[in-house]
DRENZA-921705 format. One record per residue: residue number from 1; residue in one letter; x, y, z of N, C-alpha, C, O in turn. Coordinates in steps of 0.1 Angstrom, whole numbers, plus 2048, in hexadecimal, padded with zeros to 3 digits. Example, Ala and Ser with C-alpha at 12.3 -4.5 7.8 and 13.67 -1.06 7.14 Angstrom:
! residues 2
{1; "a"; {884; 7C7; 84E}; {87B; 7D3; 84E}; {884; 7DF; 84E}; {88E; 7DF; 855}}
{2; "s"; {880; 7EA; 847}; {889; 7F5; 847}; {881; 800; 84F}; {886; 80B; 850}}
//
This chain:
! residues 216
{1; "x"; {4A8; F5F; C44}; {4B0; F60; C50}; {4A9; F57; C5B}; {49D; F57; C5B}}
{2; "x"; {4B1; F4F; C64}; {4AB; F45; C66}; {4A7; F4F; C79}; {4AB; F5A; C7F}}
{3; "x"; {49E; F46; C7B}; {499; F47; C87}; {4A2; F46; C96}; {4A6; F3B; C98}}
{4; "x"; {4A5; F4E; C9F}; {4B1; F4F; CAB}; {4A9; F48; CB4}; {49E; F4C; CB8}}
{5; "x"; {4AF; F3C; CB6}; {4A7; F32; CC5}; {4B0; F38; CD0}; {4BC; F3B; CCF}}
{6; "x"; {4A8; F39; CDC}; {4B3; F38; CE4}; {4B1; F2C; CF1}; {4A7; F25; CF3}}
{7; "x"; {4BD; F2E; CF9}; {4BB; F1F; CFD}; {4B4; F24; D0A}; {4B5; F2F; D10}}
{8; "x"; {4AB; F17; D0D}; {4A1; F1A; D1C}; {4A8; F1A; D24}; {4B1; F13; D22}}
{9; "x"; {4A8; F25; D32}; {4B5; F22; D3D}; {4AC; F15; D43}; {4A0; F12; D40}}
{10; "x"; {4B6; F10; D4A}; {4B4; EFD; D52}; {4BF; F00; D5F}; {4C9; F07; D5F}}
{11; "x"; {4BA; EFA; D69}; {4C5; EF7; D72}; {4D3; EEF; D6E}; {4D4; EE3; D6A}}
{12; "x"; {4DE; EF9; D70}; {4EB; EEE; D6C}; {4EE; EE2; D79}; {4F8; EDB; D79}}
{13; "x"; {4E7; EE2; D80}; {4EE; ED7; D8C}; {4DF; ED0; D91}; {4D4; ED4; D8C}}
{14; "x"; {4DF; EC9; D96}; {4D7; EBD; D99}; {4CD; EC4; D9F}; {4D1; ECD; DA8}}
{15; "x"; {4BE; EC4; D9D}; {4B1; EC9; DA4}; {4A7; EBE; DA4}; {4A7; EB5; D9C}}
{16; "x"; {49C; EC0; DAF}; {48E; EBA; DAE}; {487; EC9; DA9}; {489; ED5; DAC}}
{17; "x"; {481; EC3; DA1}; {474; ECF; D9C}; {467; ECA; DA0}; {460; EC0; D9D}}
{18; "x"; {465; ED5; DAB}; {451; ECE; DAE}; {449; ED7; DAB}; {44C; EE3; DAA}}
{19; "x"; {438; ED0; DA7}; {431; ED2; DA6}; {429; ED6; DAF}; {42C; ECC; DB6}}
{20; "x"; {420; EDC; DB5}; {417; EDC; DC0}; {407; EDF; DBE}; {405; EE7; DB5}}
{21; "x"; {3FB; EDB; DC3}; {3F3; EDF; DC2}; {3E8; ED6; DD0}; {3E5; ECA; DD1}}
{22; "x"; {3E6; EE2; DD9}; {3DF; EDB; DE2}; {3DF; ED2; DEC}; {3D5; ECE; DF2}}
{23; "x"; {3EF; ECD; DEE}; {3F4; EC4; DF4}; {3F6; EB6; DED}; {3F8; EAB; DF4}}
{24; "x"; {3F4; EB6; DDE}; {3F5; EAE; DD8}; {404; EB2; DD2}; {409; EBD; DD4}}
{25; "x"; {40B; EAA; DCC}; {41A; EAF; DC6}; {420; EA3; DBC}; {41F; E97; DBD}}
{26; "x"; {427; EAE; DB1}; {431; EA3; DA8}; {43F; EA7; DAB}; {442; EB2; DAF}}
{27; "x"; {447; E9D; DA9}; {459; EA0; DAD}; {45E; E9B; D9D}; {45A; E91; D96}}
{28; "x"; {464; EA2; D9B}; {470; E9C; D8D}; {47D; E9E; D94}; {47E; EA6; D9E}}
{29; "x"; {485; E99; D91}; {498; E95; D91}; {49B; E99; D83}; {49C; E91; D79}}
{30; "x"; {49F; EA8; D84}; {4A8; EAA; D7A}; {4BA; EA8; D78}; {4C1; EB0; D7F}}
{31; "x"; {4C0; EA1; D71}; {4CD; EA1; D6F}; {4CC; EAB; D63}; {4C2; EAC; D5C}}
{32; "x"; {4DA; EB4; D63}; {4DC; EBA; D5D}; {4E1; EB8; D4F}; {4E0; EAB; D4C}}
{33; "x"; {4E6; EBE; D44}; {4F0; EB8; D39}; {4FC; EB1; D3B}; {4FF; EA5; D37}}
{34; "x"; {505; EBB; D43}; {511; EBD; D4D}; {515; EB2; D54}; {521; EAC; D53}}
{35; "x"; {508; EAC; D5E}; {506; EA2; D66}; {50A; E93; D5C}; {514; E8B; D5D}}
{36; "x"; {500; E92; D54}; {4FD; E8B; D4C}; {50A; E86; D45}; {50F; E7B; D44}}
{37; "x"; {510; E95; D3F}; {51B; E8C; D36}; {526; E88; D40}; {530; E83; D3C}}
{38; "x"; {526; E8A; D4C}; {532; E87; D56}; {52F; E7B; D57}; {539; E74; D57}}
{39; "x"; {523; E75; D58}; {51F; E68; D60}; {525; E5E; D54}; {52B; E54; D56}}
{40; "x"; {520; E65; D47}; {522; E5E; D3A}; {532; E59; D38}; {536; E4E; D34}}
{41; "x"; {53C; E64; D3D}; {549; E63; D3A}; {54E; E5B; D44}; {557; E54; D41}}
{42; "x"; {546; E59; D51}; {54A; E4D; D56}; {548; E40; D5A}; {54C; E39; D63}}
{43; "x"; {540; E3F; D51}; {539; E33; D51}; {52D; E2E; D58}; {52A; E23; D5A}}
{44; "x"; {528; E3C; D5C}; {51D; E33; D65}; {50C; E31; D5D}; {502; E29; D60}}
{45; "x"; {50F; E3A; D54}; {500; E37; D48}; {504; E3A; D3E}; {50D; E42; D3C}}
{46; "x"; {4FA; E32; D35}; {4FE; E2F; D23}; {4FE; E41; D20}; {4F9; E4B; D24}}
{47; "x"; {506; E3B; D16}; {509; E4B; D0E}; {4F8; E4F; D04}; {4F4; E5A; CFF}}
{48; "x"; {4F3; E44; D04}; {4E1; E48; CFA}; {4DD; E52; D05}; {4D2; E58; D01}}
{49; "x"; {4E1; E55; D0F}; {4DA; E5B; D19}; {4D5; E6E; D12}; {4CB; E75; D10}}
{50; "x"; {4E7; E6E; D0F}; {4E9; E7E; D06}; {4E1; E80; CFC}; {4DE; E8B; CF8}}
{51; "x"; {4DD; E76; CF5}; {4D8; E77; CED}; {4C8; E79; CEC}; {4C3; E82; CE7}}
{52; "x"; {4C2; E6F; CF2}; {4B6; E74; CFA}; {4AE; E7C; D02}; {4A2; E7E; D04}}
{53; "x"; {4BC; E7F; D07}; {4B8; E91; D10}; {4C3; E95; D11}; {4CB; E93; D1A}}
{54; "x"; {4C4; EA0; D05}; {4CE; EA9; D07}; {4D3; EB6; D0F}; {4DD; EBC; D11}}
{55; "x"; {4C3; EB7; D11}; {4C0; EC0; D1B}; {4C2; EBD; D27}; {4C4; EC7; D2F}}
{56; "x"; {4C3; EB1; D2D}; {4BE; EAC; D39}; {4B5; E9E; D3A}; {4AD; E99; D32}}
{57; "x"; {4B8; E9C; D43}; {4AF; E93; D46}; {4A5; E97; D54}; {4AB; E9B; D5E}}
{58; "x"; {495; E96; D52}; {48F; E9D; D5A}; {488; E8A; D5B}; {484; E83; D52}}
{59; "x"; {489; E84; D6C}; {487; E78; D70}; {479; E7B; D7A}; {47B; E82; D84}}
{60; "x"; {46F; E76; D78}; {465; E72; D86}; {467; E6E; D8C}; {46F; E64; D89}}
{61; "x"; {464; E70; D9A}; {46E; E6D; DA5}; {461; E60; DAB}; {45B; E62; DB5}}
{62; "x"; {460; E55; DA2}; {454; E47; DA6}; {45E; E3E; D9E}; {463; E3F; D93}}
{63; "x"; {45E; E35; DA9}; {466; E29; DA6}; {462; E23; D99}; {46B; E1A; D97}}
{64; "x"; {459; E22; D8E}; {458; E1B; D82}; {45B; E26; D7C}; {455; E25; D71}}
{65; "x"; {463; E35; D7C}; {46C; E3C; D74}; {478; E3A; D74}; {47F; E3A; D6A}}
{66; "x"; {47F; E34; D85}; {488; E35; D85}; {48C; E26; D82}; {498; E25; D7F}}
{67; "x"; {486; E1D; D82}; {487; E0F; D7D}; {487; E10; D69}; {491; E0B; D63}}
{68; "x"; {47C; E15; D64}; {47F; E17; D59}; {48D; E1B; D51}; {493; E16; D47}}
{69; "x"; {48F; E27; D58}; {498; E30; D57}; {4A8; E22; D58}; {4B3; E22; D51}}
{70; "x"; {4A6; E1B; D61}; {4B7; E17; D62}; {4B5; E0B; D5B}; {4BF; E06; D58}}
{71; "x"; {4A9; E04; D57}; {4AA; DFE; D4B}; {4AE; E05; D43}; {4B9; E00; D41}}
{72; "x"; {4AD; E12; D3B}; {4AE; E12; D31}; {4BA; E19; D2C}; {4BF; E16; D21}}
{73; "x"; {4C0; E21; D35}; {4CE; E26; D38}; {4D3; E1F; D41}; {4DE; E25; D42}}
{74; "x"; {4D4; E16; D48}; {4DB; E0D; D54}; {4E1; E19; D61}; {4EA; E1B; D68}}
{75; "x"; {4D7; E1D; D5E}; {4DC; E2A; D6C}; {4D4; E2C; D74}; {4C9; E30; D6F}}
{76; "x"; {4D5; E2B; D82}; {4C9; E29; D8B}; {4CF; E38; D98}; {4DA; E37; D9F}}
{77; "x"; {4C6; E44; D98}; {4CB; E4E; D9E}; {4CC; E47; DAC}; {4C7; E3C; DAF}}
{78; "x"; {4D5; E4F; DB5}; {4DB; E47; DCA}; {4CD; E47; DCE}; {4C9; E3C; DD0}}
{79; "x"; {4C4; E51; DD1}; {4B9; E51; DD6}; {4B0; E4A; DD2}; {4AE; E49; DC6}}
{80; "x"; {4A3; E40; DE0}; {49E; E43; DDB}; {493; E49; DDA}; {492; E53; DE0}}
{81; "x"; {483; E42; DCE}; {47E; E4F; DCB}; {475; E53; DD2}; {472; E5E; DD2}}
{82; "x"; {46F; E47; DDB}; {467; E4B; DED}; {46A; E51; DF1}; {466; E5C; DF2}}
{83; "x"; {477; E49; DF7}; {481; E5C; DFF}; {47D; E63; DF8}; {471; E64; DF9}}
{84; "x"; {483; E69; DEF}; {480; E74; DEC}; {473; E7C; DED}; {473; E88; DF0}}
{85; "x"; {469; E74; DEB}; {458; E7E; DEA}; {455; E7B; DF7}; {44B; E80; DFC}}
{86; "x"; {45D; E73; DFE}; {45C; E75; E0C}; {45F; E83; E13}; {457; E8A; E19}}
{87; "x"; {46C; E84; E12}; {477; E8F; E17}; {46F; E96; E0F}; {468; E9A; E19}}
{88; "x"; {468; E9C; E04}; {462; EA8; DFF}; {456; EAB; E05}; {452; EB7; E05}}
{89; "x"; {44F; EA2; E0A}; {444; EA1; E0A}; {440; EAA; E1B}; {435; EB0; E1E}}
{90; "x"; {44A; EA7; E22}; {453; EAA; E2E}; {451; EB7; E2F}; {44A; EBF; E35}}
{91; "x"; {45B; EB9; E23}; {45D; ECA; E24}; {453; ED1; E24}; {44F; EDA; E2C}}
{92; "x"; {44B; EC8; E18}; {43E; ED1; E12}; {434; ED4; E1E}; {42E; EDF; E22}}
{93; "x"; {433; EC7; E21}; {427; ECA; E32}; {42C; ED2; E3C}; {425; ED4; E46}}
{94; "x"; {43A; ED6; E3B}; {43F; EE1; E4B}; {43D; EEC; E42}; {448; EF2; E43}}
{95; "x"; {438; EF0; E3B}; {437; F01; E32}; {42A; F06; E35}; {41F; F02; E38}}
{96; "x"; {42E; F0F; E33}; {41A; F1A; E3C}; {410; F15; E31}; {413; F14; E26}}
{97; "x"; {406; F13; E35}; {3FA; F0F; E2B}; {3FB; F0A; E1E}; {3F7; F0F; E14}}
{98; "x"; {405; EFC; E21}; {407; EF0; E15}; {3FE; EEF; E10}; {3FC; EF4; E05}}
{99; "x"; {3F5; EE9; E15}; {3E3; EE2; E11}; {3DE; EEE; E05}; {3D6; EE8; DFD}}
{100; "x"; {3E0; EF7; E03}; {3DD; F04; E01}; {3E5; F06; DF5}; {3E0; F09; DEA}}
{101; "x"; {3EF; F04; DF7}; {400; F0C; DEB}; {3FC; F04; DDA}; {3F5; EFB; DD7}}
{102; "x"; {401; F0A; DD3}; {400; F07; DC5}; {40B; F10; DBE}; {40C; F1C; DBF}}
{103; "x"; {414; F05; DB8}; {41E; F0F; DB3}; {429; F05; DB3}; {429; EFD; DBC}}
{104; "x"; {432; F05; DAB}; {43E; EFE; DA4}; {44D; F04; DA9}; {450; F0F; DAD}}
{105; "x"; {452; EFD; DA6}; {463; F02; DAC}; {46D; EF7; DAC}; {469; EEB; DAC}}
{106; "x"; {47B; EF9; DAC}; {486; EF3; DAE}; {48A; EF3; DBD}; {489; EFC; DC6}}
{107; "x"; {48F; EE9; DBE}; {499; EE7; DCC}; {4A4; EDC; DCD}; {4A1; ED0; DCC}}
{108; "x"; {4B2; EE2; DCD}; {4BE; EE1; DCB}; {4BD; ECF; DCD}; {4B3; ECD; DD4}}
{109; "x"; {4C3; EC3; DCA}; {4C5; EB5; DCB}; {4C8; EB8; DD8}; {4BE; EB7; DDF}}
{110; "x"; {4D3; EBD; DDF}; {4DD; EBE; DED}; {4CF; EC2; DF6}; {4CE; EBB; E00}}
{111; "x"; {4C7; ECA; DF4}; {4BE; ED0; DFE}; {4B6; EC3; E01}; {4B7; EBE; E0C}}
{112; "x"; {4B0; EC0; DF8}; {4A4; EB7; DF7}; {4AE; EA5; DFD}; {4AA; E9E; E06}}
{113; "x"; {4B6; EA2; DF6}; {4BB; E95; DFD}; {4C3; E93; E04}; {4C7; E87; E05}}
{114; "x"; {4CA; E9D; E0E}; {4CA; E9E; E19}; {4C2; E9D; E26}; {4C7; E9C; E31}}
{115; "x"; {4B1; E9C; E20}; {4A8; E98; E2E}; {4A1; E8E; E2A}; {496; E8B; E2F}}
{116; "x"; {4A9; E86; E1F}; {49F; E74; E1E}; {4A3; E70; E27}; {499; E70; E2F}}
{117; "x"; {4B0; E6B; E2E}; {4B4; E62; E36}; {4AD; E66; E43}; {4A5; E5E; E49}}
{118; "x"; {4AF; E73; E45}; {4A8; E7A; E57}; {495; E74; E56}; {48E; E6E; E5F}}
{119; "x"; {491; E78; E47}; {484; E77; E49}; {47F; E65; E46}; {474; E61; E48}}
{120; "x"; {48B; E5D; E41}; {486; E52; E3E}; {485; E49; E4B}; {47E; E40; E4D}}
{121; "x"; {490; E50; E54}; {492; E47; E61}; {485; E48; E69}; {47F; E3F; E6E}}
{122; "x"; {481; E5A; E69}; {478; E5B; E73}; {469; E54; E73}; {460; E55; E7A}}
{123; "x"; {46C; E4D; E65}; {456; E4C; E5F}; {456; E3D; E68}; {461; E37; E6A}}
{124; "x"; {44A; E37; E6F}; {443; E30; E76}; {447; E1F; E6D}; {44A; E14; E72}}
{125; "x"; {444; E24; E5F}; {445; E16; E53}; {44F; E1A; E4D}; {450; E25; E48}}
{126; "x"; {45A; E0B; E4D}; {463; E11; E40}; {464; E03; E39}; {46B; E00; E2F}}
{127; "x"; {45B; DF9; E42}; {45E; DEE; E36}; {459; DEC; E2E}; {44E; DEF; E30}}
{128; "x"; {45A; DE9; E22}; {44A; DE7; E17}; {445; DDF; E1C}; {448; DD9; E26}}
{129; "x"; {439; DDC; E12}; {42E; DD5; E15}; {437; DC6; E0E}; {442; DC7; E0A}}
{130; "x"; {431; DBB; E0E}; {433; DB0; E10}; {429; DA8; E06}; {41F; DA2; E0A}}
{131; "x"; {42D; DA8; DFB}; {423; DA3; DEF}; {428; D94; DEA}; {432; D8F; DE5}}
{132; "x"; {417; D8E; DEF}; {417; D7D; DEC}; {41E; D7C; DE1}; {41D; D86; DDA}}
{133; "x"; {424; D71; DD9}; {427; D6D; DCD}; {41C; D61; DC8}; {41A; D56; DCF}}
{134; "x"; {416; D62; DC0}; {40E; D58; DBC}; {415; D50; DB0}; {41C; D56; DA8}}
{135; "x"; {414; D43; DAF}; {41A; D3C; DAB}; {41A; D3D; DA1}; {415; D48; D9D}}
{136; "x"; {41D; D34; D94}; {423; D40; D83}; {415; D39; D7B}; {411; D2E; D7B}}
{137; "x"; {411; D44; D74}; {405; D44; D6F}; {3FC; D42; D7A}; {3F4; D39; D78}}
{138; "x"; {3FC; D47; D85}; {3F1; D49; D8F}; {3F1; D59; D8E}; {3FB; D5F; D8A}}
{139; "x"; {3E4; D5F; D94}; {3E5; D6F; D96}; {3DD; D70; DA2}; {3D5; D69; DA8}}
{140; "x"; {3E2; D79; DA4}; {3DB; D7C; DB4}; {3CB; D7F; DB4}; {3C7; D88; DAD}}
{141; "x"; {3C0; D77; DBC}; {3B4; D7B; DBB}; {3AE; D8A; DBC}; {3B4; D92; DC4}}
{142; "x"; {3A4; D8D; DB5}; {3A3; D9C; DBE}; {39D; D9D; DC9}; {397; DA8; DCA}}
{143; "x"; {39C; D96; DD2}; {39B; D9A; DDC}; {3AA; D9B; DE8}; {3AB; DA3; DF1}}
{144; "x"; {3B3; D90; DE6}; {3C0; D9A; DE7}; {3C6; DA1; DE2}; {3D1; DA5; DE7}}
{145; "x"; {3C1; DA6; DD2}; {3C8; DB2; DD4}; {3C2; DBE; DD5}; {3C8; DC9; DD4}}
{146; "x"; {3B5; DBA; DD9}; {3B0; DCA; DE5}; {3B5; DCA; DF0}; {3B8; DD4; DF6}}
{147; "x"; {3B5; DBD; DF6}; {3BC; DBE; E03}; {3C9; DCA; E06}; {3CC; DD2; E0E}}
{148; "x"; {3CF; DC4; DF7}; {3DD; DC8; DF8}; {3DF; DD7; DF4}; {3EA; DDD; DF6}}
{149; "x"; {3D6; DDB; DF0}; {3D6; DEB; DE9}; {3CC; DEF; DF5}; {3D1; DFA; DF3}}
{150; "x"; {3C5; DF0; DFE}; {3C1; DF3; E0B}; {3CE; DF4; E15}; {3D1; DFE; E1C}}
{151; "x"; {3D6; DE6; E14}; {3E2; DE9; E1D}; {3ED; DF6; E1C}; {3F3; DFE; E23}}
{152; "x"; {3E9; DF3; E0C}; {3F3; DFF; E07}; {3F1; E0D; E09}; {3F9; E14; E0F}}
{153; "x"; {3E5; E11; E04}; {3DE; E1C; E0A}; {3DE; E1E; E19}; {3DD; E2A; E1E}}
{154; "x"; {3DF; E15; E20}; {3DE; E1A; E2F}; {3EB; E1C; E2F}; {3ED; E29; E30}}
{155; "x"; {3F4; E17; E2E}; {406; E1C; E35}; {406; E23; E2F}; {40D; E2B; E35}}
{156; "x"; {402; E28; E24}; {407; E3A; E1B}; {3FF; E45; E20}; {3FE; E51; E1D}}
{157; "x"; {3FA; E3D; E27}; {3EE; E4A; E2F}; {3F4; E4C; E3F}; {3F3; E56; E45}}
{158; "x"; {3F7; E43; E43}; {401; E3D; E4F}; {40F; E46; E4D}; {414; E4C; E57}}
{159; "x"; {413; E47; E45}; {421; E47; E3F}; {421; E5B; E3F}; {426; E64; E47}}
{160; "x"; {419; E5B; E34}; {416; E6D; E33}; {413; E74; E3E}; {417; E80; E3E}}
{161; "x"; {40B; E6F; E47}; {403; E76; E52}; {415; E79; E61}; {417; E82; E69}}
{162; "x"; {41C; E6E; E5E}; {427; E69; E64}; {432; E7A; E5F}; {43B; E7E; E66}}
{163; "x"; {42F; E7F; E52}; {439; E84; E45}; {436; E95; E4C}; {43E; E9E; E4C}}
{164; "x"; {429; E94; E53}; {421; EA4; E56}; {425; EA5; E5D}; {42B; EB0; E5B}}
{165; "x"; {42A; EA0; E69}; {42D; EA1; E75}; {43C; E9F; E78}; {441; E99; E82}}
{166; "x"; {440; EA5; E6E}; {451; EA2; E6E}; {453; EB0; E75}; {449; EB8; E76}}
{167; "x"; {460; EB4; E7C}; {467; EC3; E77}; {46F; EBF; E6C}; {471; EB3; E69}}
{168; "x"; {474; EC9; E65}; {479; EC9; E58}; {486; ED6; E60}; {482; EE0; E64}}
{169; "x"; {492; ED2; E61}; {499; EDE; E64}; {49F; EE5; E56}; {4A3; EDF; E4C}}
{170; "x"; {49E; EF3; E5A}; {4A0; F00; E51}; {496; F01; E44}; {498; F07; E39}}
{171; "x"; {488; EF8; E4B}; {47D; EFE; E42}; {473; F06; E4B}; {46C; EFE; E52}}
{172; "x"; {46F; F14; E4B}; {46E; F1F; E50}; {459; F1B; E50}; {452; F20; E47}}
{173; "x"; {453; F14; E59}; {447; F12; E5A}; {43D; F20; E58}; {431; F1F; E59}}
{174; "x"; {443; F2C; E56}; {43B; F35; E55}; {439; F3D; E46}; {434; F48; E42}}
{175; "x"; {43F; F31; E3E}; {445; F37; E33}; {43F; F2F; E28}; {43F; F24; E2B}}
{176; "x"; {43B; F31; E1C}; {435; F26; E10}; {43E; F20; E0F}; {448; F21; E17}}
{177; "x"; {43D; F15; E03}; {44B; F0C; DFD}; {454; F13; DF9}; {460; F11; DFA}}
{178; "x"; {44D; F1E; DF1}; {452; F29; DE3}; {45A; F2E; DEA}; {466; F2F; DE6}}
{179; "x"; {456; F35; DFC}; {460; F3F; DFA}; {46A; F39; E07}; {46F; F40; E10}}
{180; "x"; {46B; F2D; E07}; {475; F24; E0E}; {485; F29; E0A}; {487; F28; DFE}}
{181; "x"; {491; F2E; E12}; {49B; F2E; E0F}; {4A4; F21; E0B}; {4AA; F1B; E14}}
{182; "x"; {4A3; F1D; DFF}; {4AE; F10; DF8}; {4B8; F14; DF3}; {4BA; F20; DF0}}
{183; "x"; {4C1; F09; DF1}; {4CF; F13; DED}; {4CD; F1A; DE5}; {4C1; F1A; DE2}}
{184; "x"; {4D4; F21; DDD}; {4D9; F28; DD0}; {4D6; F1A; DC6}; {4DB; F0F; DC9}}
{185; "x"; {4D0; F1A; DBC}; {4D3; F14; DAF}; {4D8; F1B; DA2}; {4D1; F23; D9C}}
{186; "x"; {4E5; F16; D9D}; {4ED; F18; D94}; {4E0; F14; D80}; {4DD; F0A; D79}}
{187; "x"; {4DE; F1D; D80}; {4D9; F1C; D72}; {4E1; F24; D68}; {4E9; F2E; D68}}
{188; "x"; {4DC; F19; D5B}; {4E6; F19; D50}; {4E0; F28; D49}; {4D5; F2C; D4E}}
{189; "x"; {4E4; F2F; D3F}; {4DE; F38; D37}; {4D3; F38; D2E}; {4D3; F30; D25}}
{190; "x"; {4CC; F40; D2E}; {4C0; F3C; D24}; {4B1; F48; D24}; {4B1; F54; D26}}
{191; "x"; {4A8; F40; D21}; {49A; F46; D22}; {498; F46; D2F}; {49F; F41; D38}}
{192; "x"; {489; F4C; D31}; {481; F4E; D3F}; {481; F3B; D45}; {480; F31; D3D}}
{193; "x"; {482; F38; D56}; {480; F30; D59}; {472; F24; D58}; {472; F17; D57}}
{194; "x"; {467; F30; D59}; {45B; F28; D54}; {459; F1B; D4B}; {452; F11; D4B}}
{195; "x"; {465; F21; D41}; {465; F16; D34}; {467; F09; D37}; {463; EFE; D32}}
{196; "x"; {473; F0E; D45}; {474; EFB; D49}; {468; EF6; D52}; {469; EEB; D57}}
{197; "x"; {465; EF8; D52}; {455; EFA; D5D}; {44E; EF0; D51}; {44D; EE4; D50}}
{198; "x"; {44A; EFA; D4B}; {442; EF5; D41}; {443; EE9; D35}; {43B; EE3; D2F}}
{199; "x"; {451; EE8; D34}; {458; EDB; D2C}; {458; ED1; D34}; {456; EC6; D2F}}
{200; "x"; {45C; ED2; D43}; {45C; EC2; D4D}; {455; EC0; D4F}; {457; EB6; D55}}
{201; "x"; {443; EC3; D4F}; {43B; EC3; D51}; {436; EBB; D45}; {432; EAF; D46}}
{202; "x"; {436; EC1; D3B}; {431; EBC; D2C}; {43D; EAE; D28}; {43C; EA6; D1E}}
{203; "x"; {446; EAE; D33}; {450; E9F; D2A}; {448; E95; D30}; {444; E8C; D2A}}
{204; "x"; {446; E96; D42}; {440; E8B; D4A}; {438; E87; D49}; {438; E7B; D4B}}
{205; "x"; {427; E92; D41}; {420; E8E; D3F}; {41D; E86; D30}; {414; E7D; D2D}}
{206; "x"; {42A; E8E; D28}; {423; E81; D20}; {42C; E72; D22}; {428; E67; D1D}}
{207; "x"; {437; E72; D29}; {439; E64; D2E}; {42D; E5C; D36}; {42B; E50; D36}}
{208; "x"; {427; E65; D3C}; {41A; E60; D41}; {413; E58; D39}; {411; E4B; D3A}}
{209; "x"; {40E; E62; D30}; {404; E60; D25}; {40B; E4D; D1A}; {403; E44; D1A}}
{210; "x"; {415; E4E; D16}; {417; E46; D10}; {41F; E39; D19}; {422; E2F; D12}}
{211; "x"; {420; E39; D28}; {41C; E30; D30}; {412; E27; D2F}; {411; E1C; D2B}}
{212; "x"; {409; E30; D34}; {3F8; E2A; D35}; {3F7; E23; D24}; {3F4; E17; D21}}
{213; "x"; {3FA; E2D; D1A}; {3F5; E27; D12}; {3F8; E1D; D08}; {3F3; E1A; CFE}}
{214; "x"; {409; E19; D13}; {40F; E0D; D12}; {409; E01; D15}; {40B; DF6; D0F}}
{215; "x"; {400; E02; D20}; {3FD; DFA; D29}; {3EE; DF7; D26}; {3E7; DF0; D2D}}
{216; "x"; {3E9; DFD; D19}; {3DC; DF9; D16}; {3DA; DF4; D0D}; {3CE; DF0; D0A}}
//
């Protein structure tokens, strides 16, 4: 007699799933199945997509995921993925003792990118940085490119410090992230939620893992 799986519940409609610890944080962009085969039926990404994640697609929200990502399916999500860890990052710092918080959760796509545009306008820097081209088979010395990773580090410190000092409207500053009122999310049927917790966690990391160890 064979073994009864049952299926993990998953959000049926578009979520960021974050991580937290300490004021440090990860974002994933989940599309749903649902999502997915809509986009598929109209042409906006290859059909290999279903096939590769049937579950979903669970996306890091750092521009060399979402760059990989539309190489590889030709689908590039509207946002982007600054905003977004921008606008979260926002929220996360108007919540009672962020620096502090540890703990994981969902928040609705509509909640969360609705405050890129408000929070992208308000930050001090919104141009990038401005990277020399060196001529073909030249590489940049290292001493500009400490320069340049110094510059970088200061506007992200420039940039974040800009992110604390937001208001965030209808995020309740007396309140953790957790117990922040976000809409309703529609989840599909299944097992305990944790599972998805613990599976987006374990997909990113090993895209992580076999990044790097692309690259060595």
């Amino acid at each position: 007699m064979g073994r009864c799986v049952m299926a993990v519940v998953s959000p049926s409609e578009r979520v960021y799933y974050y991580e937290c610890s300490s004021g440090r944080f990860r974002l994933t962009y989940f599309i749903p199945p649902g999502e997915l085969k809509r986009l598929c039926e109209d042409g906006h990404v290859s059909p290999r997509v279903l096939e590769d994640y049937p579950d979903g697609v669970d996306l890091g929200c750092t521009e060399p995921d979402f760059r990989v990502f539309e190489e590889t399916y030709h689908y590039r999500p509207k946002q982007d993925p600054d905003a977004l860890r921008h606008a979260f990052f926002a929220i996360l710092s108007a919540t009672r003792k962020w620096k502090k918080f540890r703990g994981s959760g969902f928040i609705p796509a509509a909640d969360l990118e609705r405050h890129t545009e408000s929070v992208d306008t308000a930050l001090p820097i919104r141009k990038p940085i401005q990277v020399d081209i060196a001529p073909p088979g030249d590489r940049l010395s290292l001493k500009r490119r400490r320069q340049m990773g110094l510059r970088q580090a200061a506007r992200k410190k420039q940039t974040y410090r800009a992110l604390e000092e937001l208001q965030i409207q209808g995020i309740d500053p007396k309140r953790t992230l957790a117990q922040q009122k976000f809409s309703p999310i529609r989840m599909a049927e299944g097992t305990a939620a944790e599972e998805v917790f613990v599976r987006l966690h374990q997909r990113q990391h090993k895209r992580e893992v076999d990044h790097d160890g692309s690259r060595g």
